[in-house]
N, C-alpha and C positions, 0 to 999 in steps of 0.2 A: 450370218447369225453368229454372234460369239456366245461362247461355251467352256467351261471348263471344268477341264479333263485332271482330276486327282492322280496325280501324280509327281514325282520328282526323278521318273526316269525319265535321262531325255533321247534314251533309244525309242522308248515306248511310242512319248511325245512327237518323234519325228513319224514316226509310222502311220500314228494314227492322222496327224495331219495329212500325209499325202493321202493316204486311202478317201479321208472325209473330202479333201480337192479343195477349191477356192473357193466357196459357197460357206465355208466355215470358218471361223475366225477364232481356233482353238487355244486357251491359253492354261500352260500348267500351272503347281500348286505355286511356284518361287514367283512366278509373276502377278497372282495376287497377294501376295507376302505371306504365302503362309509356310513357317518354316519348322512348322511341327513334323513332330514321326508318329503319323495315325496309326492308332495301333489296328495290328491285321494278326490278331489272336482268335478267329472264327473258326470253325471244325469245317466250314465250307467254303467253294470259292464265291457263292451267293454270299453268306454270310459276310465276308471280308469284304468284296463290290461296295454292299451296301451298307457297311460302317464306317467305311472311304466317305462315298458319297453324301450318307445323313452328316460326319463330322464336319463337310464343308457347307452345306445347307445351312448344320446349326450355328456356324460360327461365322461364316460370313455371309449369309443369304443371298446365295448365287445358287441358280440353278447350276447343276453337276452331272457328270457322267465318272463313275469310276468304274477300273476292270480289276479281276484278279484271273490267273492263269493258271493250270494246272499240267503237269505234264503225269498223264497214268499210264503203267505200265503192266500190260497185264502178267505177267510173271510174278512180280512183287507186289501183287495183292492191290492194285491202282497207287500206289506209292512211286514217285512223291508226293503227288498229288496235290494238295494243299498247302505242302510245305515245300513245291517243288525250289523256289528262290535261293532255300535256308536248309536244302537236303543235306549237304556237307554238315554244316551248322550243328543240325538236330539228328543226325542217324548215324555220322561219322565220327570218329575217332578224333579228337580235340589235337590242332597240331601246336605247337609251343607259339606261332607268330598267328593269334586269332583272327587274323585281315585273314587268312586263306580260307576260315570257314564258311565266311558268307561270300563264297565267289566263285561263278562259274567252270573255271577250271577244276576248283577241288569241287561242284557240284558233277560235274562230268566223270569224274575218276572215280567217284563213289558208284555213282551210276552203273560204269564199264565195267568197274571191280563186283559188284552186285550179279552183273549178267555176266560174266567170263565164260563161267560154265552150265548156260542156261541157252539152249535153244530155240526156245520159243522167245522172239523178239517184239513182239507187237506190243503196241504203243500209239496214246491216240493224245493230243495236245486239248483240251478245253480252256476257252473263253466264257468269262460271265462279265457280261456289260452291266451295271446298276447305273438305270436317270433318273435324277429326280427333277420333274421339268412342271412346271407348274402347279405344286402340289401335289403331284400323285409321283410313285414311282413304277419304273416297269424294270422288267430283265431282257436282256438277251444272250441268246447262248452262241458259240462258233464251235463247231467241231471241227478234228483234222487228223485223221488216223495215219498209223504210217511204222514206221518199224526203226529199231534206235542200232545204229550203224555199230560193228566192231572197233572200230578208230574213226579220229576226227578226219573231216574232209571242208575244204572251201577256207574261205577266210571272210565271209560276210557275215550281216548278221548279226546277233548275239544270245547270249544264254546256252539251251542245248542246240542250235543250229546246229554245229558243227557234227554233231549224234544222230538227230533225226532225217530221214529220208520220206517223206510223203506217199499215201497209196496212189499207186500209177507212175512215180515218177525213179528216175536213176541215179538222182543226183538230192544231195541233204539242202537245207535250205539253208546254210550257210556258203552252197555253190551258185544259189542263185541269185537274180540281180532281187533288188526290194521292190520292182512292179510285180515279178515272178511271184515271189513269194506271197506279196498283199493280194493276190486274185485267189488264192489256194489256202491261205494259212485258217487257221483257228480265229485268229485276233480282226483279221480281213473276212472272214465272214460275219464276225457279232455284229463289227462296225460297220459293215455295209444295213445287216437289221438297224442297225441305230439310225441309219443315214437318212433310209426309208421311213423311218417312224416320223424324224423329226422335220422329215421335206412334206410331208402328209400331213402332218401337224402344223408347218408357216403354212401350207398355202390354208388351211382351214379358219386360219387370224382373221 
């Protein structure tokens, strides 16, 4: 079945392809030429999924799947929440070379510097999957709680991997390989709900 997945990360893209397997023929936003920047101006990560998804619907009528991700922390009132991508960006201190504000390293150091002197460390990752698959749309959600590390560990991964640690586990998901991580994560739980919906749905064709 090919599908496309709103997007222009091609961390994301490679993720969700392995999770979805060979059964799926996923192709991102650059490969059907769309080279807009959707805007992701929603107060939700529902909201943002599915303004991804209706702007490629509306503009190129293709069924879609888009995600937005959130990382909340319960210390910080679930911040960043919504704006986890763009936390540096929007809650940090402006640095002279603006390439560091939208980018994970300075999203991490806002983070650290946020909880230095905060011992409650929990923290849960959310997924919102929005399809819009023949006329109708649905959601899915992925949770994945877990606790945001004192310093970075691993070198896998991206975004806050290198911060978070998983409940149950000892190691952040920047230590683990990317089968590890896709059986356990937030993103690897929505899309396994996707998977289920849309293999339920061909065989029903």
């Amino acid at each position: 079945m090919k599908i496309v997945f709103a997007t222009n990360n091609a961390h994301k893209l490679q993720e969700v392809r392995q999770i979805l397997g060979d059964g799926f023929h996923v192709v991102g936003l650059k490969e059907i030429g769309c080279t807009e920047d959707i805007p992701e101006d929603a107060e939700t990560l529902e909201g943002n999924a599915l303004a991804k998804a209706r702007y490629v619907k509306e503009h190129y009528d293709l069924d879609c799947f888009a995600d937005d991700t959130g990382l909340e922390v319960e210390a910080l009132g679930g911040d960043p929440g919504v704006h986890t991508a763009r936390y540096a960006e929007l809650f940090g201190q402006h640095d002279a070379d603006a390439s560091l504000s939208h980018d994970s390293d300075a999203n991490m150091n806002l983070l650290l510097h946020n909880l230095e002197k905060i011992t409650n460390r929990n923290a849960r990752f959310r997924t919102i999957i929005a399809l819009l698959y023949q006329g109708e749309e649905y959601l899915f959600e992925g949770v994945c709680p877990g606790t945001i590390l004192r310093e970075r560990h691993g070198t896998e991964g991206f975004g806050y991997d290198p911060v978070f640690c998983p409940e149950g586990y000892d190691r952040c998901f920047a230590e683990m390989t990317a089968e590890e991580k896709n059986a356990i994560s937030h993103r690897g739980r929505a899309t396994q709900k996707l998977v289920e919906f849309l293999i339920t749905a061909g065989n029903e064709e």
